[in-house]
N, CA, C and O atoms as a Tripos MOL2 file, in Angstrom:
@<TRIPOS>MOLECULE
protein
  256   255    64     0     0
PROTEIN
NO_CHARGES

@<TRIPOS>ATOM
      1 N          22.2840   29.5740    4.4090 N.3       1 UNK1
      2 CA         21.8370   28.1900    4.2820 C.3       1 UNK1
      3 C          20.3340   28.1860    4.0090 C.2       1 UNK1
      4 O          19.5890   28.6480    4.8730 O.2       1 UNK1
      5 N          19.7010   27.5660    2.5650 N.am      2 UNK2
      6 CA         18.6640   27.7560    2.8320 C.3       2 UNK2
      7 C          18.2670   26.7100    3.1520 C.2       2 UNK2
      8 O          19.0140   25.7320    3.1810 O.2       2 UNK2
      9 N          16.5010   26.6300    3.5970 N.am      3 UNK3
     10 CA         15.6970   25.8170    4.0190 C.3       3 UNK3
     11 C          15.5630   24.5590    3.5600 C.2       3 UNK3
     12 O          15.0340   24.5780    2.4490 O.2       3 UNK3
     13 N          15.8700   23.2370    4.0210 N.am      4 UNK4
     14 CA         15.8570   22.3450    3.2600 C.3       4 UNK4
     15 C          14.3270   21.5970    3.6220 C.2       4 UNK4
     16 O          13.8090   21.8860    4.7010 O.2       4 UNK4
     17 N          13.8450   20.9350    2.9840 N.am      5 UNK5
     18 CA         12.8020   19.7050    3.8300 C.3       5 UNK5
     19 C          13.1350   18.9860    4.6760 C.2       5 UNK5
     20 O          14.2860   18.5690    4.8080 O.2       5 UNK5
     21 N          12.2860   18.7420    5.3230 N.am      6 UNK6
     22 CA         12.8570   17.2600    6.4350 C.3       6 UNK6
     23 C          12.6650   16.3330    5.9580 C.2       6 UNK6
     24 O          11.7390   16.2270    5.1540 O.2       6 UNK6
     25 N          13.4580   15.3250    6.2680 N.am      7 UNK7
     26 CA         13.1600   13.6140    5.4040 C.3       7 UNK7
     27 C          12.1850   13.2940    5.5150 C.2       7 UNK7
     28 O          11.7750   12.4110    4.7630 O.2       7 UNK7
     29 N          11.1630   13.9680    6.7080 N.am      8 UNK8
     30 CA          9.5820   13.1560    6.5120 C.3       8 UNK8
     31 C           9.1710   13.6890    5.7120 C.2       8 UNK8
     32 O           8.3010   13.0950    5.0750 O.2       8 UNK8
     33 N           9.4530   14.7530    5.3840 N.am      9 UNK9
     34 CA          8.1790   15.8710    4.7960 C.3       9 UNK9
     35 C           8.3410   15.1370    2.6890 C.2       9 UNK9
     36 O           7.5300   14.7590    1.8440 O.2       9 UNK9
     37 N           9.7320   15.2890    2.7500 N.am     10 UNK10
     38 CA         10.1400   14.5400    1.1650 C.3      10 UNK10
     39 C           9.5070   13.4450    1.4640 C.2      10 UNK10
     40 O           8.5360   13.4350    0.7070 O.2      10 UNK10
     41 N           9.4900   12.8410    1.8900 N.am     11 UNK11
     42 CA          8.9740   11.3550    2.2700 C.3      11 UNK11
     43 C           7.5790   10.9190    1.8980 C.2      11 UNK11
     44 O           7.2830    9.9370    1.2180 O.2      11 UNK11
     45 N           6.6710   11.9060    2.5160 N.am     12 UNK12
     46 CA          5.4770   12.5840    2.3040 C.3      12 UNK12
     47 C           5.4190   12.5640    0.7380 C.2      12 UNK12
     48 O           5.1470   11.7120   -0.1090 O.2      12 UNK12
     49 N           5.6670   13.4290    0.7320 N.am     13 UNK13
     50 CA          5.3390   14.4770   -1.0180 C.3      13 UNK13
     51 C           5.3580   13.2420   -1.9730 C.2      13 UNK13
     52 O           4.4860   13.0700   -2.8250 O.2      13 UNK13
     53 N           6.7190   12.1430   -1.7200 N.am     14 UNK14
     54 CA          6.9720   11.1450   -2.7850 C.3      14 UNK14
     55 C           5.8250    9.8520   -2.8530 C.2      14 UNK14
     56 O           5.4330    9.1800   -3.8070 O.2      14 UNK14
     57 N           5.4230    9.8210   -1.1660 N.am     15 UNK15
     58 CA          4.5740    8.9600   -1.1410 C.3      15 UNK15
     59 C           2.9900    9.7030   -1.9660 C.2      15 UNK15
     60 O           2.2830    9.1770   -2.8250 O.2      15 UNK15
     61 N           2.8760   10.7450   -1.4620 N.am     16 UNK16
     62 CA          1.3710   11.3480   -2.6420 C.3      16 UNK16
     63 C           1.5650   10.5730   -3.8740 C.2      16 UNK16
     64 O           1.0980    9.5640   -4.4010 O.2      16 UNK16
     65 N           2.7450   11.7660   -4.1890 N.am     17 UNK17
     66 CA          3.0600   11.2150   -5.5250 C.3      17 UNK17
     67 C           3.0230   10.0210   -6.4670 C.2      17 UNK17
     68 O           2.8040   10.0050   -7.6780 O.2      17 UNK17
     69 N           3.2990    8.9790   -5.5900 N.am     18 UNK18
     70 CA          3.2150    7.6880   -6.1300 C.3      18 UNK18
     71 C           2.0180    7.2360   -6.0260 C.2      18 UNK18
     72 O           1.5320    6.5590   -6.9320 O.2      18 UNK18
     73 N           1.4250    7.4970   -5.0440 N.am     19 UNK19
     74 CA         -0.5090    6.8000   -4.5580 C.3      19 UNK19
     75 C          -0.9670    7.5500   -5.5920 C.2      19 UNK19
     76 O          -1.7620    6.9080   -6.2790 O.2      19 UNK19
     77 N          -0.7360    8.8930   -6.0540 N.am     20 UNK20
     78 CA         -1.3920    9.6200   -7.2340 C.3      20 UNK20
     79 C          -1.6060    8.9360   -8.8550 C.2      20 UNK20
     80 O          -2.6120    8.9490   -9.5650 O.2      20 UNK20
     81 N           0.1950    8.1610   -9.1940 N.am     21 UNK21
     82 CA          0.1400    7.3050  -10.1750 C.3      21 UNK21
     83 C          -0.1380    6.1080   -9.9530 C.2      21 UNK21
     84 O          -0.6460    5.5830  -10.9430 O.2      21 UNK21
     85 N          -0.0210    5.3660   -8.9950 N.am     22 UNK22
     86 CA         -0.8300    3.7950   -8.9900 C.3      22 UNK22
     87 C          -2.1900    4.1880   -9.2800 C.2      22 UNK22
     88 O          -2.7410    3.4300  -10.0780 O.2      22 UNK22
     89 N          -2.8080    5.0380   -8.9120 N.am     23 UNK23
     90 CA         -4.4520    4.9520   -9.0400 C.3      23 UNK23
     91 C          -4.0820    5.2960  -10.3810 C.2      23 UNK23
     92 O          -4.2560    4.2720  -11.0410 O.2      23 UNK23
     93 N          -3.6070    6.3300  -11.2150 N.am     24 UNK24
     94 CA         -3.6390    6.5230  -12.3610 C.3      24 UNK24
     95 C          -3.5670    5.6760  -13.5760 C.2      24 UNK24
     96 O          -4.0310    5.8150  -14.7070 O.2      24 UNK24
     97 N          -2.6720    4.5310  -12.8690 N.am     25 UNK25
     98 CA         -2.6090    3.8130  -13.6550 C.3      25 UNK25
     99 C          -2.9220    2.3420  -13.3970 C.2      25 UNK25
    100 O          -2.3500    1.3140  -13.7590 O.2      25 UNK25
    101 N          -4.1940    2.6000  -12.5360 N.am     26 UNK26
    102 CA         -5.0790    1.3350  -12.2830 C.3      26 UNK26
    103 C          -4.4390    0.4300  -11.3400 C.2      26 UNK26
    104 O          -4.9100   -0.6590  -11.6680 O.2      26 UNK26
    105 N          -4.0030    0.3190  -10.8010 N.am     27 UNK27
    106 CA         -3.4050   -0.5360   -9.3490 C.3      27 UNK27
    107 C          -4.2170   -0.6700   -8.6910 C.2      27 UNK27
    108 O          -4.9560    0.2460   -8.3300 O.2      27 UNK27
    109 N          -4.3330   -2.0520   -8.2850 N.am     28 UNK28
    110 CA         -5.5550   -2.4980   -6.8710 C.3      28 UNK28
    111 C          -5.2660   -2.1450   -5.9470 C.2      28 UNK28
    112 O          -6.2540   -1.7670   -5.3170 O.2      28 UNK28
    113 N          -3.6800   -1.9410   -5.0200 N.am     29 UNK29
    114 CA         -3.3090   -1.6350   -4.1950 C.3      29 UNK29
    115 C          -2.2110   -0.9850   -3.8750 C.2      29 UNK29
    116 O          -1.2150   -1.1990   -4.5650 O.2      29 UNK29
    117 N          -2.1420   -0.1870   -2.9300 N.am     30 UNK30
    118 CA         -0.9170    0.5290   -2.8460 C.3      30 UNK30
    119 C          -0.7870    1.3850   -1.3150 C.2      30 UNK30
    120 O          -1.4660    2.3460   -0.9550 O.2      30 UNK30
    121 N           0.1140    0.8170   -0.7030 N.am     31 UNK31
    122 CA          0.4500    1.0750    0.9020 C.3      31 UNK31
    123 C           1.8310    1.7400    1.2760 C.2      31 UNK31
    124 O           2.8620    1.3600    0.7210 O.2      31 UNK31
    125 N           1.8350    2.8530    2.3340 N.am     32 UNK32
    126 CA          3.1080    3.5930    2.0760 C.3      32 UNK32
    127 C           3.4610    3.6440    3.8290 C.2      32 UNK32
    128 O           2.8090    4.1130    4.7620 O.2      32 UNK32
    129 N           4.5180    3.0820    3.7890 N.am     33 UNK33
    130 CA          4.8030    3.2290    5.3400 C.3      33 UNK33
    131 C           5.5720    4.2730    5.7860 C.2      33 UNK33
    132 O           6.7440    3.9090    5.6940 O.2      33 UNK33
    133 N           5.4920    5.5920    6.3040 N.am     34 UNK34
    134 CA          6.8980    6.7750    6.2610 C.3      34 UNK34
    135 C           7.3490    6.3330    7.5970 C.2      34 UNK34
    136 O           6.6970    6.1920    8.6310 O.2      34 UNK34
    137 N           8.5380    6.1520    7.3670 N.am     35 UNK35
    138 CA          9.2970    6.2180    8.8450 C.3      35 UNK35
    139 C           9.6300    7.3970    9.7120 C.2      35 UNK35
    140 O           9.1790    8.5030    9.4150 O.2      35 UNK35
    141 N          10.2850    7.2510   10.6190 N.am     36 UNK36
    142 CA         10.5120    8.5090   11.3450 C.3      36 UNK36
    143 C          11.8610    9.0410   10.7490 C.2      36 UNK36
    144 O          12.0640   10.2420   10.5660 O.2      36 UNK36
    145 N          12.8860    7.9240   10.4220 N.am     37 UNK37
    146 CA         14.0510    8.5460    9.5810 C.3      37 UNK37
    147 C          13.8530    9.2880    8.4510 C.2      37 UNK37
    148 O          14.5680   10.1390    7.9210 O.2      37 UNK37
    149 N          12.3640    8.6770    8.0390 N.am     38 UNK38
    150 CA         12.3280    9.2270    6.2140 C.3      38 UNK38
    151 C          12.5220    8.6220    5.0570 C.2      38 UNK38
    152 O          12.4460    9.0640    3.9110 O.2      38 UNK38
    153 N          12.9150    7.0210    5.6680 N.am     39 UNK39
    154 CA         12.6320    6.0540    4.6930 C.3      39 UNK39
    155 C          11.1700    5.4980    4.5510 C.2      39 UNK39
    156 O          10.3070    5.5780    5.4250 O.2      39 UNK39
    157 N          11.0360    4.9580    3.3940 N.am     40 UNK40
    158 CA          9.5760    4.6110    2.9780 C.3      40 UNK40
    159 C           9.3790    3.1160    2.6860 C.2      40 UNK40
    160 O          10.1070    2.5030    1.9050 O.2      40 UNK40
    161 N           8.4600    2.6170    3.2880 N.am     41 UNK41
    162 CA          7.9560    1.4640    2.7900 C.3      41 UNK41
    163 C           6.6900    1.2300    2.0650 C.2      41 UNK41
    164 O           5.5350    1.4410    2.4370 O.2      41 UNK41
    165 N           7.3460    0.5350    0.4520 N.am     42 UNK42
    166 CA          6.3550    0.2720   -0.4610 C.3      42 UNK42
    167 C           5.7960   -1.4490   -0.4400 C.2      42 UNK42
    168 O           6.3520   -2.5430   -0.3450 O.2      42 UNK42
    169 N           4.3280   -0.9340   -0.5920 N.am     43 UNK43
    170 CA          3.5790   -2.5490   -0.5550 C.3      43 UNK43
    171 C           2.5320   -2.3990   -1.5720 C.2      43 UNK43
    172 O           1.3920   -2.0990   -1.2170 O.2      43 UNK43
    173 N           2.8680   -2.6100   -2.9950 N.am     44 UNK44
    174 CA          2.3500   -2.3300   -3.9540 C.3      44 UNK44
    175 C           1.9130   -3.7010   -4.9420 C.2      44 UNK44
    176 O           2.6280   -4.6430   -5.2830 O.2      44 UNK44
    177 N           0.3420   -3.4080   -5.2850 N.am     45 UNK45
    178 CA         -0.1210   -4.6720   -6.4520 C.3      45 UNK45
    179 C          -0.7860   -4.6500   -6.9830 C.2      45 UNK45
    180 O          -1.9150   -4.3480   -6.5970 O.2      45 UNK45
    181 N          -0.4620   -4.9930   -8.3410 N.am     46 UNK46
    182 CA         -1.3940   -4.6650   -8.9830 C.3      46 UNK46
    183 C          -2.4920   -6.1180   -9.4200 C.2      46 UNK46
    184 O          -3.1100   -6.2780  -10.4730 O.2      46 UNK46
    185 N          -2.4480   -6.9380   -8.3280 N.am     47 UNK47
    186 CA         -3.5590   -7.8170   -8.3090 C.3      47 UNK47
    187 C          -3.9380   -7.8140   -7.2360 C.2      47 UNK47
    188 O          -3.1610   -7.4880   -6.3390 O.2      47 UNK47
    189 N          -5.4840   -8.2350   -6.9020 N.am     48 UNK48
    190 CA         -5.4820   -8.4610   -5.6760 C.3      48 UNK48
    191 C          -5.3650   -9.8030   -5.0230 C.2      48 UNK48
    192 O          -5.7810  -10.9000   -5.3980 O.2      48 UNK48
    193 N          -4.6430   -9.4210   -3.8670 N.am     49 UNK49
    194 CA         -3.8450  -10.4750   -3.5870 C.3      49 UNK49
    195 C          -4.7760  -11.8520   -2.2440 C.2      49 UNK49
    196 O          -4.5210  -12.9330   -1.7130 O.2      49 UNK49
    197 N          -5.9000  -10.8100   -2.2890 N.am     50 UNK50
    198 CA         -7.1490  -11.5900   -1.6380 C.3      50 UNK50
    199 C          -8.2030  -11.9580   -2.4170 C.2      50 UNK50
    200 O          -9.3930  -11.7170   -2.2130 O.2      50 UNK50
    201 N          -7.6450  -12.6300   -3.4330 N.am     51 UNK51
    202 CA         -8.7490  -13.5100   -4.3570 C.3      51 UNK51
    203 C         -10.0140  -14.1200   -3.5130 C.2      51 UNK51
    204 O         -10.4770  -13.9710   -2.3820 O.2      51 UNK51
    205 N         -10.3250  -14.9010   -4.7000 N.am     52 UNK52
    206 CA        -12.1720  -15.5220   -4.0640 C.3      52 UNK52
    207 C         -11.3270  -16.6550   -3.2540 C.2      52 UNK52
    208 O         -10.2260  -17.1840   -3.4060 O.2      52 UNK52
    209 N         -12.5660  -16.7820   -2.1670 N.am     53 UNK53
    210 CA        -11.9570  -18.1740   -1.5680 C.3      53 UNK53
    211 C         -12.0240  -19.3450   -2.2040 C.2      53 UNK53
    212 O         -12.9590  -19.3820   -3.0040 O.2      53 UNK53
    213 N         -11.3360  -20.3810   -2.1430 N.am     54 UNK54
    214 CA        -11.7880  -21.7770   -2.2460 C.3      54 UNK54
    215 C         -12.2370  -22.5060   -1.5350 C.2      54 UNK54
    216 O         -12.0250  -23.7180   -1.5470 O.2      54 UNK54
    217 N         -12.9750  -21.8840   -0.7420 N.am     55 UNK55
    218 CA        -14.1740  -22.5400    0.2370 C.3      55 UNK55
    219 C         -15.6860  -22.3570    0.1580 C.2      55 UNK55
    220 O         -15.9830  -21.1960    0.4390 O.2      55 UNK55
    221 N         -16.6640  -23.0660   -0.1110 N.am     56 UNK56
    222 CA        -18.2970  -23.0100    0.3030 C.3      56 UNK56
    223 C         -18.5910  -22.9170    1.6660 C.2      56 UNK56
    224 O         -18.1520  -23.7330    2.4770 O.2      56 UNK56
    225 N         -19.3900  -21.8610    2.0060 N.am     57 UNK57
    226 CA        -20.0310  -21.5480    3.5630 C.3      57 UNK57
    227 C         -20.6470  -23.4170    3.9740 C.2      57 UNK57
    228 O         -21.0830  -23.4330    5.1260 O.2      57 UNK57
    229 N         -20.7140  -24.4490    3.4700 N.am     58 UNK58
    230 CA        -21.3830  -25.6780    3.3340 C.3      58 UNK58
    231 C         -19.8790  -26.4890    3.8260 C.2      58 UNK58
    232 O         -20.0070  -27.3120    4.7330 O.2      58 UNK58
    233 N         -18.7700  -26.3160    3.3710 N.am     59 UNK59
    234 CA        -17.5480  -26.6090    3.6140 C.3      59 UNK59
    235 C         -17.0220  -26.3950    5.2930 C.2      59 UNK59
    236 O         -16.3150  -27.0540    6.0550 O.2      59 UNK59
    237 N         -17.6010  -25.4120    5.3670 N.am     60 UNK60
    238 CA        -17.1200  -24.8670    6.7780 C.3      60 UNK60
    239 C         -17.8270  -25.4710    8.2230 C.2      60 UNK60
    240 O         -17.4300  -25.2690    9.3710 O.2      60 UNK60
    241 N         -18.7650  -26.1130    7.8660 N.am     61 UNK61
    242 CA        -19.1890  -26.4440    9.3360 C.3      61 UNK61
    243 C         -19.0900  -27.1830   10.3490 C.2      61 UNK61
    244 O         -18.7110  -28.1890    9.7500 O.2      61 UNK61
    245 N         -19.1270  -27.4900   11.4020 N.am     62 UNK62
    246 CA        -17.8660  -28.5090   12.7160 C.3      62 UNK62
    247 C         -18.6620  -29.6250   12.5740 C.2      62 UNK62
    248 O         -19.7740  -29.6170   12.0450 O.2      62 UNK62
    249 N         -18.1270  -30.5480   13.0210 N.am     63 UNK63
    250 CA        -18.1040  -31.5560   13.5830 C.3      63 UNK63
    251 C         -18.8350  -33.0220   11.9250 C.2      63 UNK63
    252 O         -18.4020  -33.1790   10.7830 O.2      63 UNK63
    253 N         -19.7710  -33.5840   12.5210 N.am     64 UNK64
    254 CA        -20.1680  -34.3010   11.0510 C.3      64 UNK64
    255 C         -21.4420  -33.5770   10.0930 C.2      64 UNK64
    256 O         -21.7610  -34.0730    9.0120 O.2      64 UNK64
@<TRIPOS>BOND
     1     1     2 1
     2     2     3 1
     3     3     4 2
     4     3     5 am
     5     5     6 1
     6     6     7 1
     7     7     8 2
     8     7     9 am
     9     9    10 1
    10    10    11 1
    11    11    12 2
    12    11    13 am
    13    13    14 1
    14    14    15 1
    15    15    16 2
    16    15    17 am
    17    17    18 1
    18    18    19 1
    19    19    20 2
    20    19    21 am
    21    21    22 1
    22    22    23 1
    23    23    24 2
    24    23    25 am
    25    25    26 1
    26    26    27 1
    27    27    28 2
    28    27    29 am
    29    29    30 1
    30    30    31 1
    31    31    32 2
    32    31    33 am
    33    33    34 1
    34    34    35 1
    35    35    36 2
    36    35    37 am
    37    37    38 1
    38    38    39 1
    39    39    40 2
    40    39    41 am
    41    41    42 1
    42    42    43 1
    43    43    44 2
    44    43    45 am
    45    45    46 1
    46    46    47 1
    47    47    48 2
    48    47    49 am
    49    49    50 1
    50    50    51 1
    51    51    52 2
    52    51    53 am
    53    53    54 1
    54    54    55 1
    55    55    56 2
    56    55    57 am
    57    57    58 1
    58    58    59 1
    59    59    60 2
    60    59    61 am
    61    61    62 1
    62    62    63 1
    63    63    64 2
    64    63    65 am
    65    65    66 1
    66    66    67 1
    67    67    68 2
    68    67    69 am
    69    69    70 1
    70    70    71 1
    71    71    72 2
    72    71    73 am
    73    73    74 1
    74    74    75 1
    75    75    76 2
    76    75    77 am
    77    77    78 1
    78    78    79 1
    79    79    80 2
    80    79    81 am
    81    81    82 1
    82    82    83 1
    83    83    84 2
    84    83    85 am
    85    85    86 1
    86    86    87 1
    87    87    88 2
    88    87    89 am
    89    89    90 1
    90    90    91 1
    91    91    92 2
    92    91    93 am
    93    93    94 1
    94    94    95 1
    95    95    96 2
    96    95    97 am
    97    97    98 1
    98    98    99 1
    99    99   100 2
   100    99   101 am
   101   101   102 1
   102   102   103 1
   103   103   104 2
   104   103   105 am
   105   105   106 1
   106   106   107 1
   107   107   108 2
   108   107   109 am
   109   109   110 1
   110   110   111 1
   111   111   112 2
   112   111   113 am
   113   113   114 1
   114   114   115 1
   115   115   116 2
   116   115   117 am
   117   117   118 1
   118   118   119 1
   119   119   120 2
   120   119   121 am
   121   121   122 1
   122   122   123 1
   123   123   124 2
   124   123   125 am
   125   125   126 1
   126   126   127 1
   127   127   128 2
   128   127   129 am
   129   129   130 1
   130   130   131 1
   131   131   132 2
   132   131   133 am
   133   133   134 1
   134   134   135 1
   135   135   136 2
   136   135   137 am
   137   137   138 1
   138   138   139 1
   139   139   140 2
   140   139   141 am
   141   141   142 1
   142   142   143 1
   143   143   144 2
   144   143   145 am
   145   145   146 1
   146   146   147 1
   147   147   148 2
   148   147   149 am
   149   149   150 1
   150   150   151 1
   151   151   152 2
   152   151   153 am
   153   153   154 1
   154   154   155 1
   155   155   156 2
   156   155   157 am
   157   157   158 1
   158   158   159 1
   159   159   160 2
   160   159   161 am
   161   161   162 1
   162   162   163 1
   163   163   164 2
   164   163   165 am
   165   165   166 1
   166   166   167 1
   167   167   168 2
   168   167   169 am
   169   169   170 1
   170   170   171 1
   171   171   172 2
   172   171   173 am
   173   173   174 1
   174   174   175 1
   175   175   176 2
   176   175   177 am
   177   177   178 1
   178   178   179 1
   179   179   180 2
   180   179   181 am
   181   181   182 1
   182   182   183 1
   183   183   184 2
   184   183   185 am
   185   185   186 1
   186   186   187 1
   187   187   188 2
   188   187   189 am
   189   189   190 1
   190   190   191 1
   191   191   192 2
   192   191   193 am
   193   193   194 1
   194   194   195 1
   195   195   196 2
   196   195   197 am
   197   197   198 1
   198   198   199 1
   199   199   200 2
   200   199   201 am
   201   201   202 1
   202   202   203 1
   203   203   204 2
   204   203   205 am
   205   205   206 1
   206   206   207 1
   207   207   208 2
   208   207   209 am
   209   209   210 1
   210   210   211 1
   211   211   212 2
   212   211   213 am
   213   213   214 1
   214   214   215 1
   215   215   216 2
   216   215   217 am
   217   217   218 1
   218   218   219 1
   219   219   220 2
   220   219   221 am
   221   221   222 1
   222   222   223 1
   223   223   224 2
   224   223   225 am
   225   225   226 1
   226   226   227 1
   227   227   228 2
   228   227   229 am
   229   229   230 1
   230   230   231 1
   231   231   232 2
   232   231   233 am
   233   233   234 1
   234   234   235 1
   235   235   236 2
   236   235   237 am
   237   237   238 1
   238   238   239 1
   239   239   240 2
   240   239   241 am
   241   241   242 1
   242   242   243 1
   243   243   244 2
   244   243   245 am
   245   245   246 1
   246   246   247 1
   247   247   248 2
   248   247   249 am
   249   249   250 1
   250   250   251 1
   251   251   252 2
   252   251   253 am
   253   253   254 1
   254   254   255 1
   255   255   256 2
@<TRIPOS>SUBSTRUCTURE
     1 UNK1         2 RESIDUE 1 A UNK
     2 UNK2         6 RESIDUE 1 A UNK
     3 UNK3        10 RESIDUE 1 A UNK
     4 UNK4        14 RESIDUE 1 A UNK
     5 UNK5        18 RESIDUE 1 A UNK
     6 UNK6        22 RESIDUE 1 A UNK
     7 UNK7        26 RESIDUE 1 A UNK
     8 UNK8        30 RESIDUE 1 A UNK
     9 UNK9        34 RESIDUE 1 A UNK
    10 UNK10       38 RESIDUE 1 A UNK
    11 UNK11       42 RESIDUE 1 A UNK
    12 UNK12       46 RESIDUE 1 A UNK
    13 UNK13       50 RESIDUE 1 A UNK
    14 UNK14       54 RESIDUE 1 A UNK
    15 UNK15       58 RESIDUE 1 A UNK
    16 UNK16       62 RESIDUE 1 A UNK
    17 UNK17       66 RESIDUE 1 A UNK
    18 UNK18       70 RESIDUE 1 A UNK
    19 UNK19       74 RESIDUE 1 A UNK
    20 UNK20       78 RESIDUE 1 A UNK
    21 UNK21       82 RESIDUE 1 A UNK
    22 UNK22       86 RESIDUE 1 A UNK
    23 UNK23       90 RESIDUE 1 A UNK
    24 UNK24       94 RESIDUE 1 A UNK
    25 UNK25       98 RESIDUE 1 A UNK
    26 UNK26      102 RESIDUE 1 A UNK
    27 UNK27      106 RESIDUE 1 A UNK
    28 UNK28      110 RESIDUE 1 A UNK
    29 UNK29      114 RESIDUE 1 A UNK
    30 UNK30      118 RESIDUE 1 A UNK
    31 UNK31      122 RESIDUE 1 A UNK
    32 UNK32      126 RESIDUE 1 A UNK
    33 UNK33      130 RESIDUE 1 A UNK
    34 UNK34      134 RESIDUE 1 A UNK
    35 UNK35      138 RESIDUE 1 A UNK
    36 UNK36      142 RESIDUE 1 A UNK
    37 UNK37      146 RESIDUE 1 A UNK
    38 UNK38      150 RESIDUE 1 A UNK
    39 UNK39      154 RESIDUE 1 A UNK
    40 UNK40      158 RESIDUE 1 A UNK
    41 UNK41      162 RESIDUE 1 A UNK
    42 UNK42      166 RESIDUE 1 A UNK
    43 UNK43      170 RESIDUE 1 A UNK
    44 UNK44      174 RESIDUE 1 A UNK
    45 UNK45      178 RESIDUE 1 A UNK
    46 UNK46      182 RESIDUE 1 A UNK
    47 UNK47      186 RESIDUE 1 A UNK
    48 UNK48      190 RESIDUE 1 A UNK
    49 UNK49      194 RESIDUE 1 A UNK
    50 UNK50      198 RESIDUE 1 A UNK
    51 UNK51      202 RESIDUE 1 A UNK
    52 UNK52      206 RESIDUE 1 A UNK
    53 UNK53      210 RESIDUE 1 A UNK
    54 UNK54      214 RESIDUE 1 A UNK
    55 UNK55      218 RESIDUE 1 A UNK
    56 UNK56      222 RESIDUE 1 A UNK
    57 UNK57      226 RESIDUE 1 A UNK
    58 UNK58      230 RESIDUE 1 A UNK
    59 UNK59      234 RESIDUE 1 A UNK
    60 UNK60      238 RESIDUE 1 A UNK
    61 UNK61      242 RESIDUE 1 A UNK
    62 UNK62      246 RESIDUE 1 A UNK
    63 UNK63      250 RESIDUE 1 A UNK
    64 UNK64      254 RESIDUE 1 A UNK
């Protein structure tokens, strides 16, 4: 029987892999969650999703 990977370790390698091509191919963002089973969670964009505000620091202040 040979040696197989563990689901984290594939898990791993695929997540490089992919953070390797989002930057490659210009992505603002890109987040990889590995689980302990070895499933992966992708949170990927290629905008950013924290634009400018629509608020003035002049907008913000209490009372009158």
């Amino acid at each position: 029987m040979a040696n197989e990977p563990r689901p984290q370790t594939l898990a791993r390698q695929n997540a490089v892999a992919l953070i390797q091509a989002a930057r490659a191919a210009g992505w603002v963002r890109a987040r990889f969650e590995l689980k302990p089973d070895g499933t992966t969670v992708i949170d990927a964009s290629m905008a950013d999703p924290d634009g400018p505000d629509d608020f003035l620091a002049s907008d913000l202040r209490m009372g009158k």
